[in-house]
C-alpha positions as MATLAB code, in Angstrom:
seq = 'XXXXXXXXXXXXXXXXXXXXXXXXXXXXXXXXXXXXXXXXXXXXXXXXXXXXXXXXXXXXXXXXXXXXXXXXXXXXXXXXXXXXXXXXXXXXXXXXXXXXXXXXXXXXXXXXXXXXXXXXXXXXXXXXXXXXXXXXXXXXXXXXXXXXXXXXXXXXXXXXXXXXXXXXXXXXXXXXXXXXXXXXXXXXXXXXXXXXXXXXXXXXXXXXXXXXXXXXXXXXXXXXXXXXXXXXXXXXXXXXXXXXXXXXXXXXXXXXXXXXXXXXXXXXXXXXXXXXXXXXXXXXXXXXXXXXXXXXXXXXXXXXXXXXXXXXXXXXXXXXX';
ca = [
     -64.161   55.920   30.861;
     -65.534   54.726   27.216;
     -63.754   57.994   25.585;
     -60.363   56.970   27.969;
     -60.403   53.445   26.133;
     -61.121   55.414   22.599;
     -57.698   57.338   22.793;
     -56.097   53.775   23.112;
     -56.861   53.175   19.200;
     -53.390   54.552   18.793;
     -49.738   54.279   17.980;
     -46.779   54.059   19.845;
     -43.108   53.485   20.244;
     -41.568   50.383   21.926;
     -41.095   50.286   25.831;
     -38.641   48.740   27.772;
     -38.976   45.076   27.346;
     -39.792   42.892   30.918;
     -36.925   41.777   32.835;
     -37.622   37.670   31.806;
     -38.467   37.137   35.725;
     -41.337   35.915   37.623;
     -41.787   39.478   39.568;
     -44.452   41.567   38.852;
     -44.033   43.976   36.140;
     -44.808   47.186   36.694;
     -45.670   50.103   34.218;
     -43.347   52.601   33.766;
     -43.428   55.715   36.594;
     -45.668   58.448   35.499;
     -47.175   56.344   32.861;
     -50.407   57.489   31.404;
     -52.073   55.161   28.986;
     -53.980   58.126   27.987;
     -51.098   59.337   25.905;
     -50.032   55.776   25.222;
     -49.149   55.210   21.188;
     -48.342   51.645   19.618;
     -46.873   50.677   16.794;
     -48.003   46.926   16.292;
     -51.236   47.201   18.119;
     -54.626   48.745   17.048;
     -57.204   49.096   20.092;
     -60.922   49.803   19.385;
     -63.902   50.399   21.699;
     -67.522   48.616   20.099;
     -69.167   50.094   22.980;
     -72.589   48.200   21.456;
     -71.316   45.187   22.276;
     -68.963   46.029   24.990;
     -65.937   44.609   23.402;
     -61.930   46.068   23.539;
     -60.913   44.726   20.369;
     -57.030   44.447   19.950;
     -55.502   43.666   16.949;
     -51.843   42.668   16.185;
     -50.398   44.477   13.337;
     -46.646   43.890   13.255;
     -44.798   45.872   10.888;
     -42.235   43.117   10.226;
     -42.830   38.560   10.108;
     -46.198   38.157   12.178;
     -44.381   36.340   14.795;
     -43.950   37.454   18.576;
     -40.771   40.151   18.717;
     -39.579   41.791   21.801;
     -41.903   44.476   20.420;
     -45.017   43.642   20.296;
     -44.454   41.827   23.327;
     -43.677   44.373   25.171;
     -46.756   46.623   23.570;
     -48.975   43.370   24.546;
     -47.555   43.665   27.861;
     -48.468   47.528   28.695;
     -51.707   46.606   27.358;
     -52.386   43.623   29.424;
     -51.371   46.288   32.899;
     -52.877   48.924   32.200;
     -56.519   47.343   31.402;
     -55.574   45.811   35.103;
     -54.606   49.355   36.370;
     -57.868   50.531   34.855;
     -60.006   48.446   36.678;
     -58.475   48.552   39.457;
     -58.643   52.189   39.382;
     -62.628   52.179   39.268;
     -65.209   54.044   41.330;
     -67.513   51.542   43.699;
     -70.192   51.687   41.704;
     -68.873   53.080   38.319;
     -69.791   50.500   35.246;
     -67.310   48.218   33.838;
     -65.613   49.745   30.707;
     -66.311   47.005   28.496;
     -66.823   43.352   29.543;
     -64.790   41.316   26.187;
     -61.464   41.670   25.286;
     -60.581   40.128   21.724;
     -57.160   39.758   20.512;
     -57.031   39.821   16.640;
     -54.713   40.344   13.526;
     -54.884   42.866   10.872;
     -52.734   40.267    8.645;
     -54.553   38.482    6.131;
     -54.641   35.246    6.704;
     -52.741   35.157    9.443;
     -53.265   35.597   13.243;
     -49.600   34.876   14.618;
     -46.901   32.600   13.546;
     -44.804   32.619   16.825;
     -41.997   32.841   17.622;
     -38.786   34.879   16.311;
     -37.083   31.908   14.081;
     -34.314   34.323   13.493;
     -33.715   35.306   17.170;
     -33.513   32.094   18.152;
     -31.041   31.309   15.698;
     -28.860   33.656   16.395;
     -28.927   33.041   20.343;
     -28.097   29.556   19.602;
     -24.936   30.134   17.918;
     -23.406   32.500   19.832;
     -24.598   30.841   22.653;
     -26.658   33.099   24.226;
     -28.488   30.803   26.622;
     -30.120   33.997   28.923;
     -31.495   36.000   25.813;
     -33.375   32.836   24.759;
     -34.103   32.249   28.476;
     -35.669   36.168   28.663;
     -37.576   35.794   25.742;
     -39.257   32.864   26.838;
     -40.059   34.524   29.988;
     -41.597   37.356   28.495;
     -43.511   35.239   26.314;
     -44.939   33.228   28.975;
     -45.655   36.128   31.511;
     -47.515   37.550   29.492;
     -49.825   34.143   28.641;
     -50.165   34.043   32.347;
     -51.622   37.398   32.677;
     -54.108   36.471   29.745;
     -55.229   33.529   31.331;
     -56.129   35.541   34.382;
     -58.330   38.043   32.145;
     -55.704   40.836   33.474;
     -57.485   40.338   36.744;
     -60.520   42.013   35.416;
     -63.832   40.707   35.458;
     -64.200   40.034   32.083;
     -64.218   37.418   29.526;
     -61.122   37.058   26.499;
     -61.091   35.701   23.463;
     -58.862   35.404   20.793;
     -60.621   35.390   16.989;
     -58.433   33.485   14.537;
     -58.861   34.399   10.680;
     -56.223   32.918    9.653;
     -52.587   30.698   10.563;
     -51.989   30.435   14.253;
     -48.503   28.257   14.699;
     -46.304   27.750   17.116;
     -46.315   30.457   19.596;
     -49.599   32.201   18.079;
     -51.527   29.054   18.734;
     -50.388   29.133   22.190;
     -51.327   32.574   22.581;
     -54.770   32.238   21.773;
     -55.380   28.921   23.869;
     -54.175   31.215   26.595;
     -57.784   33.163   26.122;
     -60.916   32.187   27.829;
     -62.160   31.221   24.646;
     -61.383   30.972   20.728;
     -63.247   31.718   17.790;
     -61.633   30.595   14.792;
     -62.722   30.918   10.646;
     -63.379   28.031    9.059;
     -60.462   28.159    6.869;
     -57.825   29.187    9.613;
     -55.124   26.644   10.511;
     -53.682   26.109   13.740;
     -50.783   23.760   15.292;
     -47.637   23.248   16.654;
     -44.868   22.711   14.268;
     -41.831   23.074   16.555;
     -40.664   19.137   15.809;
     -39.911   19.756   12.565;
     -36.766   21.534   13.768;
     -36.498   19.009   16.815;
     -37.747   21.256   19.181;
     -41.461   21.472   20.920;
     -43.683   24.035   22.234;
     -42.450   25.277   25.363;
     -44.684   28.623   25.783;
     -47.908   26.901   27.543;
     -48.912   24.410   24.971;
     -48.820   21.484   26.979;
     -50.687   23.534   29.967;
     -53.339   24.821   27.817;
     -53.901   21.730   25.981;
     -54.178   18.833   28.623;
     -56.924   21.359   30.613;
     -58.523   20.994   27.689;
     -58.003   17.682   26.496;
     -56.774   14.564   28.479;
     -52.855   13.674   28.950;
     -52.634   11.060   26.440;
     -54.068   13.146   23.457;
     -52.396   16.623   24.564;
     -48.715   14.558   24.083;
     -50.257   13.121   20.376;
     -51.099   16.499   19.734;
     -47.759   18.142   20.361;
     -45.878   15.259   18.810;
     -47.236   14.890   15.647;
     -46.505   18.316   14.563;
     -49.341   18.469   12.854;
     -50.906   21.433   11.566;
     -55.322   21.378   12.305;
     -58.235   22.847   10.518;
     -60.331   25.114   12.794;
     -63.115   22.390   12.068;
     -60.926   20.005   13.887;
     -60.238   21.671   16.122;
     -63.355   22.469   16.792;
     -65.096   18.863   17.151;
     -62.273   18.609   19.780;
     -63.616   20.978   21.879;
     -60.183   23.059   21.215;
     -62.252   25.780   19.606;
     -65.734   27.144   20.740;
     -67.213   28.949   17.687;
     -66.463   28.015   14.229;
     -67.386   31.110   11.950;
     -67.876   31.136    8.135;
     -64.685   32.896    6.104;
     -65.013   36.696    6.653;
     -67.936   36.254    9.326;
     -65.222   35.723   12.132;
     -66.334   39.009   13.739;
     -69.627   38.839   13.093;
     -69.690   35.727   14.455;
     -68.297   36.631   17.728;
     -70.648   39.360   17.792;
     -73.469   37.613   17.757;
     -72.309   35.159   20.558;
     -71.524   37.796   22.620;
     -75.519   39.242   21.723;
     -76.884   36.194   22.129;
     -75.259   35.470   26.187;
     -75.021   38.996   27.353;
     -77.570   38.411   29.192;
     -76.069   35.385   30.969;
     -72.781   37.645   31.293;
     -72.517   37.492   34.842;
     -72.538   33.668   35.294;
     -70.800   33.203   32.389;
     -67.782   34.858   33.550;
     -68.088   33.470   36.951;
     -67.622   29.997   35.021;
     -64.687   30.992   33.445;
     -63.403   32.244   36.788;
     -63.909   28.597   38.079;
     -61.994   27.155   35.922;
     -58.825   28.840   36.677;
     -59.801   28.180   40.335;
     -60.653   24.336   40.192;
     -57.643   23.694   37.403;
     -55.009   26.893   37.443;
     -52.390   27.681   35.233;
     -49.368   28.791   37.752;
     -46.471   30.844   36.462;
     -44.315   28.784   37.867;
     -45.573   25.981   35.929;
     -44.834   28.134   32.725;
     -41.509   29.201   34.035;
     -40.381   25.564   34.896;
     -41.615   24.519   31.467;
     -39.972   27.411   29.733;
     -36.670   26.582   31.107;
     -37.065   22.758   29.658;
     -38.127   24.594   26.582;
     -34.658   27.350   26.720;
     -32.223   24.283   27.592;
     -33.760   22.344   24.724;
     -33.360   25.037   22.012;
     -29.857   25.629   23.072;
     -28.814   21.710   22.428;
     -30.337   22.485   18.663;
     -27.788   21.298   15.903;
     -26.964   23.185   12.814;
     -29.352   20.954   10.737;
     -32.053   21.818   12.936;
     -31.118   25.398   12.712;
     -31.120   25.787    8.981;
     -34.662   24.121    8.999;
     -35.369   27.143   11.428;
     -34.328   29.439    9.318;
     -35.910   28.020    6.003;
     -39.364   28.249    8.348;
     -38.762   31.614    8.606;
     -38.116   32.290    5.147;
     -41.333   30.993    4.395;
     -43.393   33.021    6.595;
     -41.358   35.931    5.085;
     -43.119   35.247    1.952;
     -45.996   34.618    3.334;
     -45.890   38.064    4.669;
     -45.530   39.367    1.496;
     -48.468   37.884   -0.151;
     -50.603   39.285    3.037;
     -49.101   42.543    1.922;
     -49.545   42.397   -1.576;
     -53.794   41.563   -0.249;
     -53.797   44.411    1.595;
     -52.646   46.667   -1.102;
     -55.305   45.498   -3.937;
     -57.625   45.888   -1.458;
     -57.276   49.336   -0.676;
     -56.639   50.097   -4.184;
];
């Protein structure tokens, strides 16, 4: 099984995105992750510490496209399929799944500012509508841990807006750099965060602060974030991984209840799809009722991140020089 994750550490080309409904999605007929190849996603075994590490590396704006969604997606089943799939008896293929970023400084900055833009003015209500869906399906299935028994993180070097910051609270846990920022911009463009934040947040906060949270646009520190009990490990800049290693070293031992822990909480305080769905529609009608004002602030966001994207590129290339 441990050489049948290995071959994952590949790339691929994009699959049919989901149908934006709450039906099970179900991987293509004949499928066979074996042969699987991504294009935005790198998957590694660290079969020392028993972790599937999966990091995002979108070759456009570090935001969520139809793409990598749908290359999250097929991820997300087949890791279900796989277990699912095991002997009685056979060991677990790896018990951590951490979803990263190969962008510097960046983990995810949401969603696509110039889909939505586009939707809205030719009206395209259902696009917007599907690519919420997809969105939040697939934050569902990460806050079910794919229906494996293991535990998910996400490890945050870097931004984590909008959409990305969602994503992650969608993990069992978060383990953030000390430098990474993290928040919920969406009212700047008078809109607000309609994939999960206000699920994830007031599990993990109470009502009252959850709404200040989302309101204020603000964007946090990972220290912040971290004396709120948003974040559970706070790593030094560049020790993000190591830091998570050593966690994981230092409670494998307690694995089994740990998990089990986890597993009560989405038991004693779940996080329905319909819940997401009804929120996502809120979310869909709201964006649609945007005005051009709000719009062009959209689209100045995105021009940002744009050069953002291009520093992170510009890194990447002195570093392997």
């Amino acid at each position: 099984m441990n050489s049948f994750v290995k071959s994952l550490s590949s790339r691929s080309g994009p699959s049919r995105l989901p149908t934006g409904n709450s039906a099970p999605i179900r991987l293509p007929k004949n499928f066979n992750i074996r042969n699987a190849r991504f294009e935005q996603l790198d998957l590694r075994l660290d079969e020392r510490n028993r972790i599937l590490w999966c990091d995002m590396r979108p070759a456009g704006r570090p935001s969520f496209t139809h793409e990598l969604m749908t290359e999250f997606r097929t991820v997300q089943l087949a890791i279900r399929q796989m277990f699912a799939d095991r002997k009685e008896n056979e060991p677990a293929p790896f018990d951590y799944f951490v979803s990263g970023s190969q962008t510097p400084g960046i983990y995810n900055l949401g969603g696509d500012l110039a889909y939505f833009v586009d939707s809205v003015r030719s009206g395209d209500i259902e696009s917007v509508r599907r690519y919420a869906y997809a969105c939040v399906e697939g934050q569902y299935e990460n806050t079910k841990a794919f229906g494996a028994p293991i535990i998910t993180m996400a490890l945050v070097r870097g931004d984590a807006l909008g959409g990305g910051f969602e994503f992650a609270l969608s993990y069992d846990m978060i383990v953030a750099e000390r430098s990474a920022k993290l928040g919920l911009p969406e009212v700047l463009f008078n809109l607000f965060p309609g994939m999960g934040a206000y699920s994830f947040i007031s599990r993990r906060l109470d009502r009252r602060t959850a709404e200040q949270f989302i309101l204020s646009g603000r964007v946090y520190s990972a220290e912040e974030l971290y004396d709120m009990g948003i974040i559970d490990v706070l790593a030094e800049d560049g020790e993000g991984e190591l830091a998570l290693c050593e966690h994981v070293a230092q409670h494998s031992r307690r694995f089994n209840m740990r998990r089990a822990v986890f597993e009560a909480r989405r038991r004693v305080n779940p996080v329905t799809l319909d819940e997401l769905l009804s929120v996502t529609d809120l979310w869909t009608e709201t964006m649609m009722n945007l005005e051009e004002r709000d719009l062009r602030i959209m689209l100045r966001l995105a021009a940002a991140q744009d050069r953002r994207l291009a520093g992170a590129r510009d890194e990447i290339t002195l570093v392997r020089d």
